[in-house]
C-alpha positions, 0 to 999 in steps of 0.5 A: 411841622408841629411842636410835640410836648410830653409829660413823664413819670419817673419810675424808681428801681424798687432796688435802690430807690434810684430813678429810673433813665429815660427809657422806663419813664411813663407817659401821662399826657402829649399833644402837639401843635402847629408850629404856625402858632408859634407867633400868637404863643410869642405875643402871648409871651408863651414861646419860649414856655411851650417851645423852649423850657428845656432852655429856660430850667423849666424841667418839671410840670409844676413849674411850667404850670403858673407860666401856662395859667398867665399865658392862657389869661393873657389869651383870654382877655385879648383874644381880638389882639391874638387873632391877630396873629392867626396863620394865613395859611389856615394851619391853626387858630386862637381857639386851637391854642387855647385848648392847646394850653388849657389842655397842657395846664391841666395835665401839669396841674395833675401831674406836678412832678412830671418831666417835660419834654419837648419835640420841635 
């Protein structure tokens, strides 16, 4: 099982100028990780960043970006205390989540309007 994110463009009807639902939204950026990293992402204090934002009113890339950029550097300058929390089954590592998150931070950054949306 594995936490799939999305990033969206709204696309407006040229018409009325009103966005358009779900169904005509562009996709600009996905990825996934393993649920197993669930636990180094919660002492990263990320959990509820990556998996829940839709819970927490983060609707748009702009306002989960600085939340990503804090959680990467919490990563980064703990990574013996993170690798901790490394699965025993062998489904994911440090390294997997901080590209994981550098990846996502990126795409928010390039892409501040976006909406996200989350598959768990």
């Amino acid at each position: 099982m594995s936490l799939d994110v999305y990033l969206h463009n709204a696309t407006m009807c040229e018409e009325c100028c009103a966005t358009l639902n779900s169904e005509h939204w562009v996709e600009v950026f996905t990825a996934n990780v393993t649920h197993n990293l669930a636990p180094m992402a919660e002492a990263a204090n990320l959990y509820n960043y990556l998996w829940r934002p839709d819970e927490i009113g983060i609707e748009e890339a702009h306002q989960l970006a600085p939340l990503l950029a804090a959680g990467l550097k919490r990563l980064l300058n703990a990574p013996e205390h993170h690798e901790n929390y490394t699965p025993e089954n062998g489904w994911g590592s440090y390294v997997v989540l901080v590209d994981f998150i550098r990846a996502y931070l990126k795409a928010c950054d390039e892409n501040p309007g976006a909406i996200i949306t989350v598959s768990r």
